[in-house]
Structures are given as structure tokens and as C-alpha cells.
PALUM-727439 format. One record per atom (N, C-alpha, C): residue in one letter; x, y, z. Coordinates in steps of 0.05 Angstrom, whole numbers, plus 5000, padded with zeros to 4 digits. Layout:
N
AXYZ;...
//
This chain:
468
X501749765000;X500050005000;X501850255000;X501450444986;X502650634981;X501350884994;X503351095009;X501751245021;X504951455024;X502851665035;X505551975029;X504252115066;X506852245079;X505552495092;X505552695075;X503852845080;X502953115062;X503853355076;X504553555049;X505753795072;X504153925083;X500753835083;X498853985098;X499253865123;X499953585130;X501453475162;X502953655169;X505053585158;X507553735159;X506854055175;X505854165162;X504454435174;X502154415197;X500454205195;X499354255219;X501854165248;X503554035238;X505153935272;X506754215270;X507754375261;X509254525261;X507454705273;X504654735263;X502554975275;X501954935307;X502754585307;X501954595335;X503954635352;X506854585345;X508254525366;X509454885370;X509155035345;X508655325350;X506955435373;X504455345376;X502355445392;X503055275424;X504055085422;X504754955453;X506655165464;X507155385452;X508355465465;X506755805479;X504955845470;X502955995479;X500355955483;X499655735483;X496455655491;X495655715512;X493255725513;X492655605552;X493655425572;X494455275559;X495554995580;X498154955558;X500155175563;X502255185550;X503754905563;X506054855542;X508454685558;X511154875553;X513154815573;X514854965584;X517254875569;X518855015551;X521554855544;X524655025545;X525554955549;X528155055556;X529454915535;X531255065535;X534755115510;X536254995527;X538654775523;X539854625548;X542354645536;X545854665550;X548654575530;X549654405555;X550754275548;X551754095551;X554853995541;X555453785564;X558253585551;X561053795555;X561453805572;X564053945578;X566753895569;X566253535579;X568953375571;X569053275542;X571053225528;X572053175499;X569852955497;X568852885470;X568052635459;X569552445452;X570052225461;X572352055456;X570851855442;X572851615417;X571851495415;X571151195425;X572351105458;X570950995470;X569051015484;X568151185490;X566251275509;X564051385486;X563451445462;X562151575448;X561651485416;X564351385408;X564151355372;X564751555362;X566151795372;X566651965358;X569252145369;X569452415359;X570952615365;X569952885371;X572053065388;X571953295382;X570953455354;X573353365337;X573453395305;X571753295294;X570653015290;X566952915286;X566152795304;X564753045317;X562752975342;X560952765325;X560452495340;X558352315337;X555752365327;X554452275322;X551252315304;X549052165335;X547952415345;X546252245371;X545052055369;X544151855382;X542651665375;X539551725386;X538851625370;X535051655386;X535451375405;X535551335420;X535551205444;X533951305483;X532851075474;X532051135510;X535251195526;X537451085518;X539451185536;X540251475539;X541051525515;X542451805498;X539952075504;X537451975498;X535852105496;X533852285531;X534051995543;X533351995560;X534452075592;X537051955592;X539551975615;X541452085615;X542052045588;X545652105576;X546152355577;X543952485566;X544452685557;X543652885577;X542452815600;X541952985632;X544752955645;X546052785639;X548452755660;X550152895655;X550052975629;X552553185620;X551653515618;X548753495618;X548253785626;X549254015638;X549454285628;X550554445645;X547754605656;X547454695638;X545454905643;X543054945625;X541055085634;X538355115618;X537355365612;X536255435595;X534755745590;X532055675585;X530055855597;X527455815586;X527155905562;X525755855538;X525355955510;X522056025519;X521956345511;X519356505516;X518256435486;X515556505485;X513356585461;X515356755441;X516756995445;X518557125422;X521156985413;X521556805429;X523956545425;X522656365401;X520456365386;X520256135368;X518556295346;X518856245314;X519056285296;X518856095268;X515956055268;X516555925237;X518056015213;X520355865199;X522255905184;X522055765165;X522655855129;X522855725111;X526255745100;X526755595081;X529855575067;X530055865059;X532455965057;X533256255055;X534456155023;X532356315013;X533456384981;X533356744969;X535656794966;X536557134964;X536557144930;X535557394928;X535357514904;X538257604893;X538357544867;X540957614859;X540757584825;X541957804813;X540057894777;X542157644779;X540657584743;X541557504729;X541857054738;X539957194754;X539556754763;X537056644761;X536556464753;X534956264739;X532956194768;X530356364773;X528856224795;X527456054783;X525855834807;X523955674796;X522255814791;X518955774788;X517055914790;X513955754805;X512555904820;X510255744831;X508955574815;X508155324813;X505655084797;X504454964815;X502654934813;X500654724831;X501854454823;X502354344809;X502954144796;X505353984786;X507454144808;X510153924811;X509453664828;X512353554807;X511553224818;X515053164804;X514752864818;X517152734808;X516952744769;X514352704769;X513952724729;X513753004718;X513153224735;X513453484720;X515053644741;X517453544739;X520453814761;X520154104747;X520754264761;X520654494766;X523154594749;X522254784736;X526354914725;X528854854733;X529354804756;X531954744780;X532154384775;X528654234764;X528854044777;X528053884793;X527454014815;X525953974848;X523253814837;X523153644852;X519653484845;X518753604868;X518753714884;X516453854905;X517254214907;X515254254904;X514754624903;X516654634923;X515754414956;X518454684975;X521254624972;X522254484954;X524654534948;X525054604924;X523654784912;X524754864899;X525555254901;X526855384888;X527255604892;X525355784876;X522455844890;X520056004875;X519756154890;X521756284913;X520556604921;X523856644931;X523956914940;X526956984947;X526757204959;X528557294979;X528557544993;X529857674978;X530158034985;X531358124970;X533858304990;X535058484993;X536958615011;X535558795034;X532858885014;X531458995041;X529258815052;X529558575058;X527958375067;X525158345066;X524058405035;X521558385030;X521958125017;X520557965018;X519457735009;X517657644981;X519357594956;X516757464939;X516357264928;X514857164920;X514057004902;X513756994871;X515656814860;X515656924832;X512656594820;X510956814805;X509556614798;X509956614756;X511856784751;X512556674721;X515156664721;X516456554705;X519456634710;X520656664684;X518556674658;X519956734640;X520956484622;X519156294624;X519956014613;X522255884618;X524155954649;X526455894657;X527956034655;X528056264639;X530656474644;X531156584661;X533756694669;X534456784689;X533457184692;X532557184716;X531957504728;X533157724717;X531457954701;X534658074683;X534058314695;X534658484710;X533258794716;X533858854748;X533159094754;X534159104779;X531358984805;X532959044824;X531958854846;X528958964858;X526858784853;X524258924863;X524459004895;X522959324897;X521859394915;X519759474920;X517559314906;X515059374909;X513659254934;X511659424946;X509759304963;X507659274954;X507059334931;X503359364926;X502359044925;X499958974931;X498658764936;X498658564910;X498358644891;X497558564862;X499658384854;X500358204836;X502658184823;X503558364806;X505758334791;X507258604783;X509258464763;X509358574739;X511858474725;X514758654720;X516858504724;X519658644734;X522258424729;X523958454710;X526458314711;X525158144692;X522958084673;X521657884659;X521157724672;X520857704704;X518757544718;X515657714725;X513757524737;X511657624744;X512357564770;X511457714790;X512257734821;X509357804839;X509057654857;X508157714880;X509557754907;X508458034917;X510258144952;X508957964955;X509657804978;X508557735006;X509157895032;X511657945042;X511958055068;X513658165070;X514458335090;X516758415098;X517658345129;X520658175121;X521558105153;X521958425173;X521558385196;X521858685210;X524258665230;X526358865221;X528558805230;X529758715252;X526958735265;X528158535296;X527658155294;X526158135274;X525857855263;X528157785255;X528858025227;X531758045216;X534257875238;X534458045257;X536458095277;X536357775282;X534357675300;X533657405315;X533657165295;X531757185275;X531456935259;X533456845229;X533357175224;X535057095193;X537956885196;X538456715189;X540956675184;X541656575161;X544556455153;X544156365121;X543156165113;X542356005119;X540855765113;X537155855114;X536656035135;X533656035139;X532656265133;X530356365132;X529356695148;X525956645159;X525156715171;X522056715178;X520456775156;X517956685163;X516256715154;X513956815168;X511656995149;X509757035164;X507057135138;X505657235150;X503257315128;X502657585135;X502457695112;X502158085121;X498558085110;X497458185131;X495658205134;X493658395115;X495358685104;X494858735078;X495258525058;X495758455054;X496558335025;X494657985027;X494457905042;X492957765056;X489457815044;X488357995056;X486358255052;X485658155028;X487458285012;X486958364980;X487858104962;X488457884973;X488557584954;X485557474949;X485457344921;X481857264917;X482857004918;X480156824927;X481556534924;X480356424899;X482256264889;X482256154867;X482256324836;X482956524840;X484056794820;X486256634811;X486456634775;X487756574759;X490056834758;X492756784764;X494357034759;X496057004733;X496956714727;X498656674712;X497056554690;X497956424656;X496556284639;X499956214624;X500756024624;X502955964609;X503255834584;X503555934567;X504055804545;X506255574536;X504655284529;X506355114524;X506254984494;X505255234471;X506355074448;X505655414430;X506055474415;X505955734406;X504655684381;X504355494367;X501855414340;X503855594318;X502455594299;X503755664262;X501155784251;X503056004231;X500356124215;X497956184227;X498956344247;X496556494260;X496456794245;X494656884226;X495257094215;X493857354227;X491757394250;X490657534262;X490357374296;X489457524306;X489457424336;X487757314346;X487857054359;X485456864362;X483857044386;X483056764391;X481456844409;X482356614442;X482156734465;X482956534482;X480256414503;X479256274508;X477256184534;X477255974547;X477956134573;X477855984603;X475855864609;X475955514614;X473555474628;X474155354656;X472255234666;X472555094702;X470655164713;X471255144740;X469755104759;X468755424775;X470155664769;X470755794774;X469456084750;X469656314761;X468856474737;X469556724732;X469456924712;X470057144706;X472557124693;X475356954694;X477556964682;X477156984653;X478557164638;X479457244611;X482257374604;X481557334589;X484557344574;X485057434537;X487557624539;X488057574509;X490157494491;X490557494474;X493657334458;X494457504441;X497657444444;X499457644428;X500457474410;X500357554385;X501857444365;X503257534348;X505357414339;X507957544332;X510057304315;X510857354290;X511557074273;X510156914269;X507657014261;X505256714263;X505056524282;X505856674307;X505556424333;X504856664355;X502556464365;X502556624397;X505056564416;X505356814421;X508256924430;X507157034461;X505257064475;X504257164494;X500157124496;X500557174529;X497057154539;X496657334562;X495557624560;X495357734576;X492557664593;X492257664621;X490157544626;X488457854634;X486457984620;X484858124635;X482558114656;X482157884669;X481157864691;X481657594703;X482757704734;X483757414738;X480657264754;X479057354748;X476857174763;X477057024792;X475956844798;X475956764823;X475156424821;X475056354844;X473556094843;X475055864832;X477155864821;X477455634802;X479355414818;X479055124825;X480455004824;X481654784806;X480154864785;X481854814755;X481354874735;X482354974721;X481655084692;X483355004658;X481655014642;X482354964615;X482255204602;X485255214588;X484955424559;X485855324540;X483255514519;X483355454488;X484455664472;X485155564448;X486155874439;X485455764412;X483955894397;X481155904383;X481456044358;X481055994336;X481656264317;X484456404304;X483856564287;X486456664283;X487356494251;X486756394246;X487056254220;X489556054228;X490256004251;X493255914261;X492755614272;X494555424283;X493555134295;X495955174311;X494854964330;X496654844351;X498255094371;X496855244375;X497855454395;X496455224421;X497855254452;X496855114471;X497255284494;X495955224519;X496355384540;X495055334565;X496355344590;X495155314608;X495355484634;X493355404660;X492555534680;X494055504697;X495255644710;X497455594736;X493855614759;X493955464773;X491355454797;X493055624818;X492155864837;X493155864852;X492855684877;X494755824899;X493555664926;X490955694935;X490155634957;X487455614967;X487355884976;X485355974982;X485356364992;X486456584964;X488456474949;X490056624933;X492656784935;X494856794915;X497156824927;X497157094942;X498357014970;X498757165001;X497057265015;X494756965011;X493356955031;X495056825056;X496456605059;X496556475077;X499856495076;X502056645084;X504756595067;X506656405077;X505956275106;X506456035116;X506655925108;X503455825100;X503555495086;X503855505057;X504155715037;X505455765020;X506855705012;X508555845026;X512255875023;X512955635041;X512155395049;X513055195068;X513455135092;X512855365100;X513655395135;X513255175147;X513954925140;X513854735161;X516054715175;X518054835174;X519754895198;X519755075228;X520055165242;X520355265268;X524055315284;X524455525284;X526655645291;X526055615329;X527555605333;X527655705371;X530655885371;X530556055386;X532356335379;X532956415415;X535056345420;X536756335454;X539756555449;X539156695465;X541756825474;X542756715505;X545856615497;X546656525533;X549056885539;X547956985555;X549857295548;X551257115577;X554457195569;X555857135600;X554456875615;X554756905641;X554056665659;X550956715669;X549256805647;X546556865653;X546456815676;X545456915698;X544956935725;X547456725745;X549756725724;X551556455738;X550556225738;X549056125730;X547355875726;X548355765704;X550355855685;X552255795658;X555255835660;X557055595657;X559455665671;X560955855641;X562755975647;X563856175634;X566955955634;X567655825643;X569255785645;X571055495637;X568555365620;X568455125607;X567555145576;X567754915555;X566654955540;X563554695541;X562154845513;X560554585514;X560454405484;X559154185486;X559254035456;X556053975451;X554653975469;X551853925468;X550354095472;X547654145440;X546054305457;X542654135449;X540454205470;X538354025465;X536054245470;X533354095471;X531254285477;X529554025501;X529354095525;X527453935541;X525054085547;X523153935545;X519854035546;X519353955581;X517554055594;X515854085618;X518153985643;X520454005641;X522053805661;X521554025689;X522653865719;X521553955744;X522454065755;X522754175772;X523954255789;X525554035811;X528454035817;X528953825835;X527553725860;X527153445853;X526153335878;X523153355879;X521553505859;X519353515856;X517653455833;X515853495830;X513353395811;X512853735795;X513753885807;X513354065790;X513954285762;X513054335745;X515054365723;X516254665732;X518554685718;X519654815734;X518955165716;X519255325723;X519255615705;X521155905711;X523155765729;X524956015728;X526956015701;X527956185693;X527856365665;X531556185670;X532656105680;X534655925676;X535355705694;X537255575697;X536955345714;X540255215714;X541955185740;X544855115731;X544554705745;X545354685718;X544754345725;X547754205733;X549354325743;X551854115754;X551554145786;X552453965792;X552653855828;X555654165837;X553754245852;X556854355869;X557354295899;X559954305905;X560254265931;X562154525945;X562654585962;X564254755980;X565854635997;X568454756000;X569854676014;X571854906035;X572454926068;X573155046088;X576155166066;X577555286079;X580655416068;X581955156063;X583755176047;X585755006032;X587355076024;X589054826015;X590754865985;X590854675964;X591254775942;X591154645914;X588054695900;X589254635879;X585354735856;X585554545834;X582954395829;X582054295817;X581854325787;X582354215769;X582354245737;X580454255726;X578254335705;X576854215689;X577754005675;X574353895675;X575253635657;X576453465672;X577353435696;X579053225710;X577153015723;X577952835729;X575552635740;X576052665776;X573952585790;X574552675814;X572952375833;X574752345852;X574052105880;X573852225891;X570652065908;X570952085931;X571351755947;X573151695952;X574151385974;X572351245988;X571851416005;X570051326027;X566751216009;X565651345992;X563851295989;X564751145957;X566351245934;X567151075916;X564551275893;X564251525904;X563351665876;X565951775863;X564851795837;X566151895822;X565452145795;X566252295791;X565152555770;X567352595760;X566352795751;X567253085732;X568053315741;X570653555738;X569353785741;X568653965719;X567354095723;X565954295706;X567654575707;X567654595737;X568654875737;X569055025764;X571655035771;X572755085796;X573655405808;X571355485831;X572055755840;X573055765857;X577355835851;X578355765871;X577456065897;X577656265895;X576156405910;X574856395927;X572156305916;X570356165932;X569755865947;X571755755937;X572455415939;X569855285930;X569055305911;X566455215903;X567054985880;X566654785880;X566654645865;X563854575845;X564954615823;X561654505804;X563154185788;X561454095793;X562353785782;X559753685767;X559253445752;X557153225735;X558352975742;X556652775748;X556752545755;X555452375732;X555652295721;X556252085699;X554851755714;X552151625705;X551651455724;X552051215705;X552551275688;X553850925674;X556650875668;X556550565661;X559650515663;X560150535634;X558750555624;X558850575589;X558750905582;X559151015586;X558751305580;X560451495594;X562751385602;X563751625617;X566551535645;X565951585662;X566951605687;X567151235700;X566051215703;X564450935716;X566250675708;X567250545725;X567850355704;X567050025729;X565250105749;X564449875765;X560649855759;X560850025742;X557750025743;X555050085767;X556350235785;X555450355801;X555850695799;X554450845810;X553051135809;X552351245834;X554951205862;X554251365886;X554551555883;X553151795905;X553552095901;X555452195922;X556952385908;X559252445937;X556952635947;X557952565989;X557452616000;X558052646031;X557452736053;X559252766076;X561052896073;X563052906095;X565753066106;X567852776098;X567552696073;X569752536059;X571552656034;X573852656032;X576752726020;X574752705993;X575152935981;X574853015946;X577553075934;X578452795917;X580352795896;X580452875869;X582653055858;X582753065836;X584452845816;X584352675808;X585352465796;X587652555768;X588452845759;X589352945745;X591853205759;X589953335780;X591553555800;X592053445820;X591453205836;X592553135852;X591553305879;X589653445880;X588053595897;X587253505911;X587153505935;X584853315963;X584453555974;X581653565977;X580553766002;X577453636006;X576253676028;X574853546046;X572753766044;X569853636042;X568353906039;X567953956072;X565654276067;X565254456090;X561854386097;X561954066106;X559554046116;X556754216125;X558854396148;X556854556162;X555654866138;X555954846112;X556155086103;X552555016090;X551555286097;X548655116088;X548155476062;X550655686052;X549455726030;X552555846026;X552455965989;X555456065987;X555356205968;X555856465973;X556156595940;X556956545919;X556256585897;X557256495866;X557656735857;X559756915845;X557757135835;X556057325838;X552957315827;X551757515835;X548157295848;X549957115855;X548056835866;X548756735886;X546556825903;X546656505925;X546256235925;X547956015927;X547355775931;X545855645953;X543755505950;X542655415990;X544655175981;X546354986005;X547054806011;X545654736029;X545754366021;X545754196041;X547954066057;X548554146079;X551454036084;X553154036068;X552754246062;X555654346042;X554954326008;X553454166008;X552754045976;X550154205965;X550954255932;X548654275924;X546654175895;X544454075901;X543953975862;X543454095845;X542253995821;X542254155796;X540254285801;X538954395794;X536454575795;X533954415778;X534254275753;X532654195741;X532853755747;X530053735752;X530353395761;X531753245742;X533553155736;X535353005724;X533052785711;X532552785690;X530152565671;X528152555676;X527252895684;X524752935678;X524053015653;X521953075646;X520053205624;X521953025598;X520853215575;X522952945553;X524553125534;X525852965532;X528253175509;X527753055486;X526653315474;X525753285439;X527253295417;X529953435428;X531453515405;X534253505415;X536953395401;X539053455411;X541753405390;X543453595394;X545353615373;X547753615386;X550153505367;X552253495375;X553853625357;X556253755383;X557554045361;X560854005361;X562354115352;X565354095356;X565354405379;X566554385401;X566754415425;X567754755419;X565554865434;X564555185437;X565455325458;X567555505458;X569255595488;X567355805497;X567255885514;X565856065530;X566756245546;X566556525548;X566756735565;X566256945575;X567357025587;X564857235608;X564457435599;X565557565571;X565657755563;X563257725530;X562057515527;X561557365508;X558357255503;X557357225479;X554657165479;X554856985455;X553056655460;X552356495438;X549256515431;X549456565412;X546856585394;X545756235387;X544556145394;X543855885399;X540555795381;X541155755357;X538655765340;X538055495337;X534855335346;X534955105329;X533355055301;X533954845291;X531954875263;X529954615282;X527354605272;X525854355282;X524854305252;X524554025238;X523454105212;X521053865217;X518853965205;X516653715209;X515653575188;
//
């Protein structure tokens, strides 16, 4: 049995997982990085240099990828953005052009058997958006660069063009990058689209010995469309349409008269509503952008002083120790501990004992100042640290080793909070957890990067694509 998802799916999951993020009974998702330490290829299948390809796994997906967590940002309602492929205007290049009626048997100019890949609209420098619905029987754009807004189509460069929108430079700023840009529907132009208005009529055979000018008629389902024919060398050479009528979801033209044969031609159908009614589902928007700035150590809850290799998106996860989802605007997910005056300091990246109890971690990131240790504990023996297959948590007034610095210091039990920065820590006997419940809620999305340094003077622009 033969069966397809359709890009009208495709668009409704994208419409929804858009709106979960502002509904009534919203769900909560945070921007997460992760993975401090190198990717090795025992522990992983991969490198620094080619970070590994994640696995969809209940492990990876579920555990793995909490253990190495650093930190979390909430992504607000202005954090997400339906996005289509970024195709830029530039004379003298060959666009596709809009058809109802690509397929693997009728490709598009480029090629493409499906409209959204093909290249039939393009931004331009001042980030207006259009749609080319003629293109000139495949030639390339010859003229300078449209800046029209008017609602109508418009002919320019020997294409026929429809505006759709204009990105607004704070969209610009947040969503554009080179691969993507947003999308949206402008509400003028919207307004003024008829549905099922014939804009285009293309000619696909030009006939002989036409010695006067036929005659052309539209029929279908639909009404008012007319049209007339240009002829030129005894062949129709052109079809201007003087009314694009309405209504049609399919139509036939004849071209009639003229003392001439074999002239042919047909109806480009628009979309449903008419072009830029809807410029979303249009132009393909079945993608979705999420758009994160980490500035500095956002509230210190992000270490400045490590890098990361992982970044993910977790939906509704809790608050530690509880059932509830969590909603402060960031969240620092490594274990820290405190320790009384000393000597010696701990490394990143080094692995760390504790004896007495036989835990073992990570550090993340060591404030010798403050004697604060931030560490990740790693609970399998396959992934990391572990190699007895056990997962105790350090704890008590027992010796913390650095297995690389050679560091022993003993935490400060009685310490129940400790500055970070421009943060207080609560301790428990000295210790403290992540902020977010370690495998709660679910992680929907996660990527692996070649390793991103970080500093306090510094901001990552953290974009994801979701495509549905």
C-alpha cells in the first residue's frame, strides 16, 4: 500500500508545536548545552573533530544526555519562529517559479519534484519577500531588484512577482540566518488575495500561421477569468490575462481562431485563499526556529569557564526533587560542593574521588576563591566516568580527589549557603543539586557540536531548526 505524509501534516505539527508554546495549558521548554568533557571514541564513537551523530535511544535521549548537562534557559513565546529555506535575490539567476502541479513527472526549472524545494520566492536586501509566479519560461531575472509592496502581482526583471511580506528587523536580527529566514503573512496583502484567481496562463506550444489574433477561453469550475493573445511570427508569443476571476480549482484554455493551429496553454491554479493569503503554508513553513541568547553566565547558572559540545531542547521538566515543572527563566544543572580554606585547585575536565563512598565525576568548573566546586556525575559505566557500574553520590565530610591535579580537600559540611557571583547557593551540608530533576520531562531535540569555548565577556546565539 502506498501512502505519502502531506505537507498539509507537515504544517499542521509545526502549527501545533508553535502554539504549545502559547496556549492556555502551555508546555514549558528550555534551551539546554551540555558535555564539557572531549568526545572520545570509547566512550562515544566519535570526536571532538566529528562529534558523533546522537542516537534516538532511550539511553542518549533519556539519561545521557541529563548527565552531561550544564545548564538551561527558558525559551519565551518571542523565542520561536516559523522559518522557511533562505533563498536571496540576485539578477541574472534562473528562479523556479510557483505550479500547483510539481511532481517527480513534471520538476520544476531547478528540477525539484516538490514546490518546497524548489527556489519560487526569494528575499531581497531589504527583506521583502516574493514570490515569483512566472519566471519567464526558465530564464534567468534580468533587471534591477524589486521593491514593490503593492498587493497585486507585478511584472519586473521578465518575471511576474508577488510581495508577500516584509521581515521586521528585529525578526531580521533574531531569525534570519544563512540557511533560513521567517516567515509570516502580512495582513494587507492577505486582505486583498481572491481565492482561486487565475494570475498566471502559460503557454506551452505557440501554433503556426496564425495570421490575426485568436481568440482565448477559460473554462472550470470557477468564473470571470479572461484573457488575450499576442501574436507575433505567426505564433502566439504571449496571453495577457484581463481578469483574473475567482473560484477556480481548475481550469482549461483554448486558443481558438486566428486562422493559426496548435497554439496551447495553460492555468497555473493558485493556492487556496490566493497568492498571500496564507504565506506560511505557502512558502512551506513547516519548519520552526527556537532563537536563545546565553549572554555571560546568565544569572551564573552557565559556567563561563568551560566549553560545551551539546545542545538540546527539554519540554515540561521539574523542578528538583519535585513533581513540578519548573519556570524560572534559567536553571544551573551541575552538582556543586564547597569546601573550608585549603590548598591546591582542581582542573576542568578532570575526574574526581570520593574513597570513602567510591563516587566518582567530573569537574565542570572550579571557583578557587570561593572554593566552590561545580562537578557532573556520569551514572553509567558505558558512557563516561564509571567503570564498576555503580553511580554513588559524593557526600559527607569525605576527601574530594582530583585524579589529574592531585587535589584533596574535604568538603565544609556545616556550610548551608555560598556565593557564586551575583548568586546564592542554598546548601545541604555543604552540597548542592542541579536545579532541574535530572530525567524529567522529555528531550525532543539534541545536537552534537565540535566544542564551543565560552566567556564572560561573550554571547552564543543558539538557534534550532525543528523541521516537520
Amino acid at each position: 500500500m502506498s501512502a505519502i505524509i502531506t505537507e498539509k501534516f507537515r504544517l499542521h505539527n509545526a502549527a501545533q508545536f508553535e502554539e504549545s508554546f502559547s496556549e492556555t495549558a502551555s508546555d514549558t521548554y528550555y534551551t539546554f548545552i551540555g558535555k564539557s568533557s572531549p568526545f572520545t571514541t570509547a566512550t562515544s564513537g566519535g570526536s571532538d573533530i566529528s562529534p558523533p551523530i546522537p542516537v534516538d535511544s532511550v539511553g542518549e535521549t533519556e539519561y545521557y544526555a541529563w548527565d552531561s548537562m550544564i545548564g538551561a534557559k527558558k525559551l519565551t513565546v518571542s523565542d520561536v519562529h516559523r522559518v522557511i529555506p533562505r533563498r536571496n535575490w540576485s539578477n541574472s539567476t534562473v528562479f523556479d517559479m510557483y505550479r500547483h502541479d510539481i511532481s517527480s513527472s513534471n520538476t520544476s526549472t531547478s528540477g525539484a519534484s516538490s514546490l518546497y524545494d524548489s527556489s519560487f520566492y526569494f528575499m531581497t536586501t531589504d527583506f521583502n519577500v516574493y514570490k515569483v509566479l512566472d519566471n519567464n519560461g526558465g530564464t534567468a531575472y534580468s533587471g534591477v531588484e524589486p521593491t514593490s509592496t503593492a498587493t497585486a502581482p507585478f511584472s519586473l526583471g521578465g518575471y511576474l512577482l508577488q510581495y508577500m511580506y516584509t521581515i521586521t528587523s528585529s525578526d531580521a536580527q533574531k531569525f534570519v540566518t544563512t540557511d533560513f529566514i521567517p516567515v509570516q503573512t502580512d495582513s494587507t496583502v492577505s486582505a486583498a488575495a481572491t481565492d482561486g484567481a487565475i494570475d498566471n496562463i502559460v503557454i506551452t506550444a505557440g501554433g503556426s500561421s496564425y495570421s490575426s489574433t485568436p481568440t482565448v477561453t477559460i473554462t472550470g469550475d470557477g468564473s470571470g477569468a479572461t484573457a488575450s493573445a499576442t501574436v507575433a511570427g505567426n505564433a502566439v508569443t504571449g496571453i495577457t490575462i484581463t481578469d483574473n476571476g475567482s473560484g477556480y480549482t481548475f481550469a482549461t484554455v483554448t486558443i481558438s481562431g486566428g486562422g493559426g493551429t496548435g497554439a496551447t496553454a495553460e492555468a497555473i491554479i493558485s493556492p487556496k485563499g490566493g497568492h498571500g493569503f496564507d504565506a506560511v503554508a505557502e512558502l512551506g513553513g513547516h519548519f520552526v526556529m527556537t532563537a536563545t541568547t546565553l549572554t555571560a553566565g546568565e544569572s551564573d547558572d552557565f559556567t563561563t569557564a568551560n566549553d560545551f559540545r551539546q545542545i538540546g531542547l527539554v519540554v515540561n521538566p521539574t523542578n528538583f526533587g519535585t513533581a513540578t515543572i519548573a519556570s524560572a527563566s534559567t536553571a544551573r544543572q551541575t552538582f556543586a560542593v564547597v569546601f573550608p580554606s585549603g590548598t591546591g585547585d582542581f582542573v576542568i575536565d578532570e575526574e574526581i574521588n570520593q574513597a570513602s563512598t567510591n563516587a566518582v565525576g567530573k569537574v565542570v568548573e572550579w571557583d578557587s576563591s570561593n572554593r566552590i566546586l561545580f562537578y557532573q556525575q556520569e551514572r553509567f559505566s558505558d558512557f563516561g566516568t564509571h567503570t564498576d557500574g555503580s553511580a554513588p553520590a559524593f557526600s559527607g565530610a569525605n576527601a574530594i580527589t582530583g585524579q589529574t591535579s592531585g587535589t584533596t580537600r574535604t568538603p565544609d559540611t556545616t556550610a548551608s549557603s555560598v556565593t557564586f557571583g551575583s548568586t546564592t547557593i542554598t546548601l545541604t551540608s555543604g552540597y548542592a543539586n542541579p536545579e532541574l530533576q535530572p530525567d524529567s520531562g522529555n528531550i525532543v531535540y539534541l545536537e552534537q557540536r565540535r566544542p564551543i569555548n565560552r566567556n564572560t565577556d561573550q554571547s552564543e546565539d543558539i538557534r534550532l531548526i525543528i523541521e516537520f
